[in-house]
C-alpha positions in Angstrom: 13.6 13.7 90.6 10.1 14.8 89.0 11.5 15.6 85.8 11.9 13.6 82.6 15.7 12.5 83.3 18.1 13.4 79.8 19.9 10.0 78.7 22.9 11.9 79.8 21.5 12.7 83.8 23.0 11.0 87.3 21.4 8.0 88.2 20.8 7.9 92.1 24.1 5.5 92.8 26.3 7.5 90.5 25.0 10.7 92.1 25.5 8.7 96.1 29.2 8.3 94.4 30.5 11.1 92.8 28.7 13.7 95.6 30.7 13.5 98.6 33.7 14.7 96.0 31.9 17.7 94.8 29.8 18.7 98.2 31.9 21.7 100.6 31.1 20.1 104.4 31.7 24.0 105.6 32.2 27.4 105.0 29.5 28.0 102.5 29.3 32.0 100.9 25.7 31.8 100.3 22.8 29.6 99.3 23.0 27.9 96.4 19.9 28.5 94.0 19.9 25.1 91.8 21.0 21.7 93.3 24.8 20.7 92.3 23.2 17.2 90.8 21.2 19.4 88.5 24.6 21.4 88.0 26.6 18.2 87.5 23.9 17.1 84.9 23.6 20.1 83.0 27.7 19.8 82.1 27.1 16.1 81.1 24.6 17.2 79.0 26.9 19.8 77.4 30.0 17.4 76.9 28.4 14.3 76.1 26.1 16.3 73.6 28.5 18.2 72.3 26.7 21.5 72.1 27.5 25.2 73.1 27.0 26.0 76.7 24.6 28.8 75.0 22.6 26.3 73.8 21.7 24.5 77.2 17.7 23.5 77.4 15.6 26.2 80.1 15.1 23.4 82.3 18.1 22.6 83.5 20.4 25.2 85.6 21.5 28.4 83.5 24.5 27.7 81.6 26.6 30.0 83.3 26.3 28.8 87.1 26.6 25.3 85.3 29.8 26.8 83.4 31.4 28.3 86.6 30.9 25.7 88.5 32.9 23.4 85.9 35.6 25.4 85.9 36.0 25.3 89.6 36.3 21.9 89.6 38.8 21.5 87.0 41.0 23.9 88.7 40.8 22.7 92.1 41.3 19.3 90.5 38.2 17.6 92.2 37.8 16.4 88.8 39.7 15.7 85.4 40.0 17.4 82.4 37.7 16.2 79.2 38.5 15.9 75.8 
């Protein structure tokens, strides 16, 4: 990663971890346009910060890619509820 990392980012082991839950192995729709660790860090920096999904800084993915993708989870239950 080339970017200043946010205190809330994935390190590279807890990214190695948590990645082989959130990655499909096949039948993809399309291409996705950011990476899902930049997805994945853009909602840690919304829950651990505590700020609107509005509010999320230009740099990471846009806040409602990062949004949708959140929500998938949670309902397919590839990860828990927060809060």
């Amino acid at each position: 990663m080339t970017d200043k990392p946010y205190p809330t980012d994935l390190t590279d082991q807890q990214w190695e971890l948590i990645r082989p839950l959130l990655e499909r192995s096949h039948g993809r729709r399309g291409q996705r346009h950011y990476s899902l660790r930049r997805i994945v860090d853009g909602c840690f920096y919304v829950l651990r910060g505590g700020i609107p999904w509005r509010m999320m800084p230009h740099d990471l993915p846009p806040w409602e890619d990062v949004y949708y993708h959140l929500r998938t989870w949670r309902r397919k239950g590839a990860i828990a509820e927060f809060g």
